[in-house]
Residue frames as a rotation matrix with the C-alpha (Angstrom) as fourth column:
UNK 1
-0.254 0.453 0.855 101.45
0.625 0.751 -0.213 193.79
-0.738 0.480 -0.474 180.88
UNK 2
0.694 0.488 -0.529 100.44
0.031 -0.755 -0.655 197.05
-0.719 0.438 -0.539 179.20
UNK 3
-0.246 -0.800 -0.547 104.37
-0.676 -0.263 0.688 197.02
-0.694 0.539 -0.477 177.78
UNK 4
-0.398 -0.073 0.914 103.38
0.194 0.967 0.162 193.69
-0.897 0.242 -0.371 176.41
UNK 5
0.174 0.944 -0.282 100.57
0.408 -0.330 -0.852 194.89
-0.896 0.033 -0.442 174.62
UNK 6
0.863 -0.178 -0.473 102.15
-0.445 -0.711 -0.544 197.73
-0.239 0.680 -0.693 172.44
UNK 7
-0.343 -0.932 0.118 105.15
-0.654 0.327 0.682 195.20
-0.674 0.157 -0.722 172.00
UNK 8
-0.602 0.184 0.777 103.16
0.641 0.691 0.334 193.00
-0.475 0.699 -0.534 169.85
UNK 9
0.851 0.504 -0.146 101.18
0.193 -0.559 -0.806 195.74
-0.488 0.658 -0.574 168.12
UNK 10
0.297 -0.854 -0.426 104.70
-0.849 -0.441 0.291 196.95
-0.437 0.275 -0.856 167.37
UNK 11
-0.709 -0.687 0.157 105.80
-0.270 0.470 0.840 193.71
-0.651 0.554 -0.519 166.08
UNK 12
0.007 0.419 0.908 102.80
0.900 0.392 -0.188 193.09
-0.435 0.819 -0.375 163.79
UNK 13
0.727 0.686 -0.011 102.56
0.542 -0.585 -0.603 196.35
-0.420 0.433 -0.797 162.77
UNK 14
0.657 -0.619 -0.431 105.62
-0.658 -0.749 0.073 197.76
-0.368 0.235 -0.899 162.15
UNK 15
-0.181 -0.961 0.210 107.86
-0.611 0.278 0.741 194.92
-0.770 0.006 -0.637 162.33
UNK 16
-0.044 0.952 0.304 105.20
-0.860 0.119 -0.496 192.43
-0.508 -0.284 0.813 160.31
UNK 17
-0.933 -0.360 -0.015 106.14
-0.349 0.914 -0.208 189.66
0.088 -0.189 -0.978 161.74
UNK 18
-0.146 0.771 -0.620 103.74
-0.110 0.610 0.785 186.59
0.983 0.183 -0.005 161.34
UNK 19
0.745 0.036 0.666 102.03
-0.656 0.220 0.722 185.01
-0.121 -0.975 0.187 164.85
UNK 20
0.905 -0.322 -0.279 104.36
0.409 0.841 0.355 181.76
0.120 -0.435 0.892 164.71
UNK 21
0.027 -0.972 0.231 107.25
0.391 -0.203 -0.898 184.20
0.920 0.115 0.375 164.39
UNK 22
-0.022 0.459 0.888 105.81
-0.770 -0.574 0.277 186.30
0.637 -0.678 0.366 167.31
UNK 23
0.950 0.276 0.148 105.59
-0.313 0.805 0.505 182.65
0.020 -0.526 0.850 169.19
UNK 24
0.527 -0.777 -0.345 108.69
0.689 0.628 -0.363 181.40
0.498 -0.047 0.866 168.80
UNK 25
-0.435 -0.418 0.798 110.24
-0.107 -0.856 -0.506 185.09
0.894 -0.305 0.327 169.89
UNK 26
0.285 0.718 0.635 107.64
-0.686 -0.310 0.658 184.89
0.669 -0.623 0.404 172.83
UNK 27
0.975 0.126 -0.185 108.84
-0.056 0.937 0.344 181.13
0.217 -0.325 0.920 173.51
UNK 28
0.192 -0.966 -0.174 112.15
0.667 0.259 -0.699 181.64
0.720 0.018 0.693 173.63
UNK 29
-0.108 0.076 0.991 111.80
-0.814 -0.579 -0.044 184.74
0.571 -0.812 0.125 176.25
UNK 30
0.823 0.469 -0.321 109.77
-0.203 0.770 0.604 182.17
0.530 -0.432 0.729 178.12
UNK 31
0.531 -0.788 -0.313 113.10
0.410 0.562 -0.718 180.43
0.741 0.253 0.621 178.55
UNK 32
-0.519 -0.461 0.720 114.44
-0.035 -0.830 -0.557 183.26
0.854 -0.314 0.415 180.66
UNK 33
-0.063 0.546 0.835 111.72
-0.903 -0.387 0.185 183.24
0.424 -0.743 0.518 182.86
UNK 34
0.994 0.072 -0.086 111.67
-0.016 0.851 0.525 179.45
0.110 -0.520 0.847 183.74
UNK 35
0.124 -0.823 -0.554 115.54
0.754 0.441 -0.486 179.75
0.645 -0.357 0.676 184.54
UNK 36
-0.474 -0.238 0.848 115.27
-0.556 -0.666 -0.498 182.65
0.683 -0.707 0.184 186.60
UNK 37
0.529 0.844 0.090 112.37
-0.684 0.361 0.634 180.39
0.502 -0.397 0.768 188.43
UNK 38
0.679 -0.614 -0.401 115.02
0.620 0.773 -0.135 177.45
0.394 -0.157 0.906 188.99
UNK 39
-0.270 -0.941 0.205 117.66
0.299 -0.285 -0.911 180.15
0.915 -0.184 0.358 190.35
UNK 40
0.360 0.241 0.901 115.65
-0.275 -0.896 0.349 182.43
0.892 -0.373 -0.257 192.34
UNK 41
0.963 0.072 0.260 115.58
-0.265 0.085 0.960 180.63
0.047 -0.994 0.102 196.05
UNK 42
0.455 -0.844 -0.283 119.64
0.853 0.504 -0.134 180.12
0.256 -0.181 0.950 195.37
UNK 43
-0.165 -0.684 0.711 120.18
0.560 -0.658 -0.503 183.39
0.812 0.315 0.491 194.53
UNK 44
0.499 0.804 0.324 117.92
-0.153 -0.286 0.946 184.55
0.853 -0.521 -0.020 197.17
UNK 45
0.911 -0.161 -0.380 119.70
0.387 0.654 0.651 182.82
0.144 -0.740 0.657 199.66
UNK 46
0.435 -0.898 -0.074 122.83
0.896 0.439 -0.063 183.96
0.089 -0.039 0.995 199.01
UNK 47
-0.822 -0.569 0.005 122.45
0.553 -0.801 -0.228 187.58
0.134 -0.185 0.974 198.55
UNK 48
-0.509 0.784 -0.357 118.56
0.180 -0.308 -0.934 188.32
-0.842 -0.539 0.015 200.38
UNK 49
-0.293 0.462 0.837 115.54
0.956 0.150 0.252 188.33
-0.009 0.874 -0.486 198.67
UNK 50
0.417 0.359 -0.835 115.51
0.288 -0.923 -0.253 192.44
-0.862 -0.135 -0.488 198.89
UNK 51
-0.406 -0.760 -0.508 118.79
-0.671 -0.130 0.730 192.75
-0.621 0.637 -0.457 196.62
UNK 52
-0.941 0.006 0.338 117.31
0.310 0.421 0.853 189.93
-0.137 0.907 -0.398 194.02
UNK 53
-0.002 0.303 0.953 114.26
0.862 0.483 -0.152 191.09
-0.506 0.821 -0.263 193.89
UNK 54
0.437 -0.506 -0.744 116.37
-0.557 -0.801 0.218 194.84
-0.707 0.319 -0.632 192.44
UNK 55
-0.429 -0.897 -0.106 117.98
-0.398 0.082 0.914 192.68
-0.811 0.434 -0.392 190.31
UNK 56
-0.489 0.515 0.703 115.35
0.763 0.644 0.059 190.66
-0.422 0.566 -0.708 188.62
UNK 57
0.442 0.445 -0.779 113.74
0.171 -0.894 -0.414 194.50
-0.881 0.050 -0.471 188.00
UNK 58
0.195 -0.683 -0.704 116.45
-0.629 -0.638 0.445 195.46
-0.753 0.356 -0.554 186.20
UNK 59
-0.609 -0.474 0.636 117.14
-0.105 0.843 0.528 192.30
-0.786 0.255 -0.563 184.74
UNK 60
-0.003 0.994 0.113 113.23
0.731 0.079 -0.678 192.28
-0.682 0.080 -0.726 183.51
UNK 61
0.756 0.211 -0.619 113.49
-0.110 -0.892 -0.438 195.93
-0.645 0.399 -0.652 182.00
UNK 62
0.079 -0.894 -0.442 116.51
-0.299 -0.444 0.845 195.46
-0.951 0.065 -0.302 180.32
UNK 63
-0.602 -0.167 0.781 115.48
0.529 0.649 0.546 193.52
-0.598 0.742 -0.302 177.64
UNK 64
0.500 0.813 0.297 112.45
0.822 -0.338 -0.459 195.89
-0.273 0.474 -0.837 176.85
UNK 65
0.275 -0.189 -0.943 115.08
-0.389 -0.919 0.070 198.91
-0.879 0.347 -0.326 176.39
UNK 66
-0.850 -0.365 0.379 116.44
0.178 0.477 0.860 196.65
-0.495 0.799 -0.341 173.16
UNK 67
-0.262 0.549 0.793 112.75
0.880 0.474 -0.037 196.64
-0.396 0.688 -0.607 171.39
UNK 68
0.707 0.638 -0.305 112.76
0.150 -0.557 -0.817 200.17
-0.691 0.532 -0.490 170.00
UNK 69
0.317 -0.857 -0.405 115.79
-0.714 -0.497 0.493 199.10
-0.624 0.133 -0.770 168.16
UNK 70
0.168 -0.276 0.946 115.39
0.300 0.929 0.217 196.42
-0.939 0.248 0.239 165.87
UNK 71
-0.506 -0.653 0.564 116.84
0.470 0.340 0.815 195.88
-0.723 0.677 0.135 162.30
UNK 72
-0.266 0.567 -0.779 115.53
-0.529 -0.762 -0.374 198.43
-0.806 0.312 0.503 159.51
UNK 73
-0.673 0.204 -0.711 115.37
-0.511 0.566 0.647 195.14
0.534 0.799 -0.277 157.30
UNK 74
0.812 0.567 -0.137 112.85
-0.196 0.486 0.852 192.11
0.549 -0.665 0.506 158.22
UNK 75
-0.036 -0.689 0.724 114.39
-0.999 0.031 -0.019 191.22
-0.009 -0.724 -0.690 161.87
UNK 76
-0.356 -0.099 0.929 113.86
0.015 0.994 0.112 187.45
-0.934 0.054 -0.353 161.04
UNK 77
-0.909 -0.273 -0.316 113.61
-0.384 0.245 0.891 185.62
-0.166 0.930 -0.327 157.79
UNK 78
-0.408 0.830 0.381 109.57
0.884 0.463 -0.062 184.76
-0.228 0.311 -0.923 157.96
């Protein structure tokens, strides 16, 4: 939660993006997390819930290595 944190300081401050842009960016993650929610007890099943939950880790982190890399223009158009 702490990563959270300094991810939205970083996007108002550096990136400075509005909140509804910050919301919609926030809402659309979301998205991710309510299909991983609807997979889990398949994937689980199929390959133990030790090994998914290593993947969902990874999965999780991987998106957060992308945010010291965004666009040296505005990264959206608000």
């Amino acid at each position: 939660m702490m990563g959270q944190a300094v991810l939205l300081l970083f996007a108002v401050k550096r990136l400075g993006l509005s909140a509804g842009a910050i919301g919609v960016i926030l809402s659309i993650g979301s998205v991710g997390f309510m299909v991983g929610a609807l997979v889990a007890q398949r994937v689980a099943r199929r390959i133990g819930v030790g090994p998914t939950l290593i993947v969902a880790g990874f999965l999780m982190g991987a998106g957060s290595l992308l945010a010291p890399w965004p666009p040296e223009r505005r990264p959206l158009p608000y």
